[in-house]
SERO-4910 file (N, C-alpha, C, O; in steps of 0.05 Angstrom, whole numbers):
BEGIN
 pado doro    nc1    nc2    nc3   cac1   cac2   cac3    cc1    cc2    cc3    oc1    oc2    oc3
  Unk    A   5930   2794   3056   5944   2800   3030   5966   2780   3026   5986   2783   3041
  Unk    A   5965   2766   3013   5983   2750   2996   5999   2766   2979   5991   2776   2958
  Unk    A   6028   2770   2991   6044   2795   2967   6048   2777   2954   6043   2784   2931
  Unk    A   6060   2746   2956   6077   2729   2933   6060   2731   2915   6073   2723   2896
  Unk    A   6033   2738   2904   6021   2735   2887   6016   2763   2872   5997   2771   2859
  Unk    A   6040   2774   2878   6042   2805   2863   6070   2818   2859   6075   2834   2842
  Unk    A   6089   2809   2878   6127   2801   2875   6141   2786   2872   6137   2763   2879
  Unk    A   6159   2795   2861   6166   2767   2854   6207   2767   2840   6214   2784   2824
  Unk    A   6222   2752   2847   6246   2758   2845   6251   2741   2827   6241   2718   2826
  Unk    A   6274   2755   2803   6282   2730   2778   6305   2748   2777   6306   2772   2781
  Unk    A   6327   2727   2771   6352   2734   2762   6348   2756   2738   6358   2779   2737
  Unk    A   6333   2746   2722   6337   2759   2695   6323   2776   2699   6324   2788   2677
  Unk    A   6306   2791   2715   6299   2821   2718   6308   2829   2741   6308   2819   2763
  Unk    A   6319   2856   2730   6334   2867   2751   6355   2858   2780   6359   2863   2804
  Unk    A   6367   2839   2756   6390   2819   2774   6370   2806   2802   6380   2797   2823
  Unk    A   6342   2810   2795   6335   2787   2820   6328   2802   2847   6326   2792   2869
  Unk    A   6325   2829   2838   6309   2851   2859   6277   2837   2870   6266   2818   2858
  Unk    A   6269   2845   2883   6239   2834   2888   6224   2861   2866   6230   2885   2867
  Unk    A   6207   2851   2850   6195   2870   2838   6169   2862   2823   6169   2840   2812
  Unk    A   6146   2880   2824   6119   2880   2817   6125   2853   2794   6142   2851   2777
  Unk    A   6102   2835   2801   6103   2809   2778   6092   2830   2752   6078   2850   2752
  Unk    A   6101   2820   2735   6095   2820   2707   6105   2845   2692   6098   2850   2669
  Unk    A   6130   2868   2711   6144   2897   2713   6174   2889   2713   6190   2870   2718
  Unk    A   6172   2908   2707   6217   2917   2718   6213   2938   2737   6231   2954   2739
  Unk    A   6190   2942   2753   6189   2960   2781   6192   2949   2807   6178   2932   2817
  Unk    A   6215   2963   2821   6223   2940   2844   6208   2951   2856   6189   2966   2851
  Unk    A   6219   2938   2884   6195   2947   2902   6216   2973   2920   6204   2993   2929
  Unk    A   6243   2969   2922   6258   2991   2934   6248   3021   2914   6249   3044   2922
  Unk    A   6240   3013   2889   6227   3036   2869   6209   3045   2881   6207   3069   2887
  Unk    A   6192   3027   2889   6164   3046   2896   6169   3056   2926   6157   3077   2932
  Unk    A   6187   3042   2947   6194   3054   2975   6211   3080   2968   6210   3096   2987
  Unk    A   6225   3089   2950   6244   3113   2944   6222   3129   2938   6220   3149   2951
  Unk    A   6200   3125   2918   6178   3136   2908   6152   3157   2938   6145   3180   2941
  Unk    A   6149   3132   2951   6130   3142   2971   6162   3165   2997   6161   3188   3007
  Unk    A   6176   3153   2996   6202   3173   3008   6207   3194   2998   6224   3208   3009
  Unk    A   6194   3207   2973   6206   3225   2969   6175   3247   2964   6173   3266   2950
  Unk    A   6153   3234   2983   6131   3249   2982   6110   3242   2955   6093   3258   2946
  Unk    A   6114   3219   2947   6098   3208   2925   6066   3198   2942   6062   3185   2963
  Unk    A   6046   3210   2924   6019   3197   2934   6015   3174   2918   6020   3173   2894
  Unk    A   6003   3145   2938   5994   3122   2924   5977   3124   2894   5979   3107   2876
  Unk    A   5959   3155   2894   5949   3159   2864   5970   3177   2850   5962   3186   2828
  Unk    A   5995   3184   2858   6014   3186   2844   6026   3173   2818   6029   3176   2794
  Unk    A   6030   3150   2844   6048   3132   2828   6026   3107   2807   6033   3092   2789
  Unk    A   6011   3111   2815   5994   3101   2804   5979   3106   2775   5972   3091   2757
  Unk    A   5978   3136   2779   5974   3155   2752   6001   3145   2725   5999   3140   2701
  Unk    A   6023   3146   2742   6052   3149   2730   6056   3128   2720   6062   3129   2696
  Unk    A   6055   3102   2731   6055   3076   2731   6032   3063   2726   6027   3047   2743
  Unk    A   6013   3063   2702   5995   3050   2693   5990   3016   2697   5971   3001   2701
  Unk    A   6012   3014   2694   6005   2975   2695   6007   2964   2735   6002   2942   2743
  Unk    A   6017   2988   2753   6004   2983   2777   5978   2980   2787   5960   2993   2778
  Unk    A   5973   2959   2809   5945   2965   2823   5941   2979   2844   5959   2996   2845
  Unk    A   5926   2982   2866   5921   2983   2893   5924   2962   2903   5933   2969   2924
  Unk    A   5923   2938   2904   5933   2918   2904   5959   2907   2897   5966   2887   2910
  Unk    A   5978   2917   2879   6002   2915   2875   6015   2937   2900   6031   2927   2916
  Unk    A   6010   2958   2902   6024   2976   2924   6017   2967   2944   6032   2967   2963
  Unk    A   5991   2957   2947   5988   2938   2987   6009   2908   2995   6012   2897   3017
  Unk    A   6018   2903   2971   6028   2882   2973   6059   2892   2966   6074   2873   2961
  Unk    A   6070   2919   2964   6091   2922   2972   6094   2917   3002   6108   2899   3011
  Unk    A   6073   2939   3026   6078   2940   3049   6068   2909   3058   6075   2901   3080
  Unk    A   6057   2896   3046   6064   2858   3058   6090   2854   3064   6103   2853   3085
  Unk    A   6095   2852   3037   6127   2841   3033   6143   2853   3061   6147   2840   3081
  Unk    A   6149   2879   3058   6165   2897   3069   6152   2886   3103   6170   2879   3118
  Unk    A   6133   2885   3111   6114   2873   3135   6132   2845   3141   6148   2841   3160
  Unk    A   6126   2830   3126   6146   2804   3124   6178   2798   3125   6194   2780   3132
  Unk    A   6176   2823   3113   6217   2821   3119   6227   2840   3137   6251   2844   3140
  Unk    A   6209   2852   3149   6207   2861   3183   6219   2843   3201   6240   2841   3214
  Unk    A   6187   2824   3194   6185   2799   3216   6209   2779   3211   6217   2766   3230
  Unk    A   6217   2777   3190   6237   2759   3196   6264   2765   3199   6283   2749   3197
  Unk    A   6266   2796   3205   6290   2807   3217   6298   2810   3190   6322   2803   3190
  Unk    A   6292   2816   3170   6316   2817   3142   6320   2851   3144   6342   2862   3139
  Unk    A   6305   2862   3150   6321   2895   3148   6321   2895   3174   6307   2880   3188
  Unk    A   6336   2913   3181   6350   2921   3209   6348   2962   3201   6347   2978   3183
  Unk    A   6349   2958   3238   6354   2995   3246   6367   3005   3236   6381   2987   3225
  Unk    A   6377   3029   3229   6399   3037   3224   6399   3061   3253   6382   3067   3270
  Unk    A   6423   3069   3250   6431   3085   3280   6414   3104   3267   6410   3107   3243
  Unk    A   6401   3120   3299   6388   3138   3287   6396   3164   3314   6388   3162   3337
  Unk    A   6409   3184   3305   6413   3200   3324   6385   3207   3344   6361   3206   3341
  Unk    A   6402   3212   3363   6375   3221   3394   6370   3242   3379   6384   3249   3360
  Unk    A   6343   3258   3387   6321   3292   3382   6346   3300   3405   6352   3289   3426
  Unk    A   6356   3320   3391   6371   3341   3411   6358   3366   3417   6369   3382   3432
***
């Protein structure tokens, strides 16, 4: 999966968020979305100009900025 060919960051939308090419849907939109118990034919119903292909190529991206260390852990308390 090639995400660059489905995200895409511009100043002039949404000050330059990474977000679905050819949308004002970021991609932290659709990670709040699936976080809050959203199904992929959820958001998909909701969001008409998405693909299955546009949502696989969120978890690229997100895959990619793993690997290159751009998000980090956050503390996460021990199971008590």
């Amino acid at each position: 999966m090639n995400w660059q060919n489905y995200i895409v960051s511009d100043k002039d939308v949404l000050l330059g968020k990474p977000a679905i090419k050819g949308t004002r849907i970021s991609v932290d939109h659709i990670v709040s979305l699936l976080a809050q118990g959203w199904t992929e034919q959820k958001i998909l119903d909701n969001y008409p100009r998405l693909t299955t292909d546009s949502l696989k190529a969120v978890f690229a991206y997100l895959y990619d900025c793993l690997q290159d260390g751009l998000l980090y852990k956050r503390k996460i308390s021990p199971k008590g």
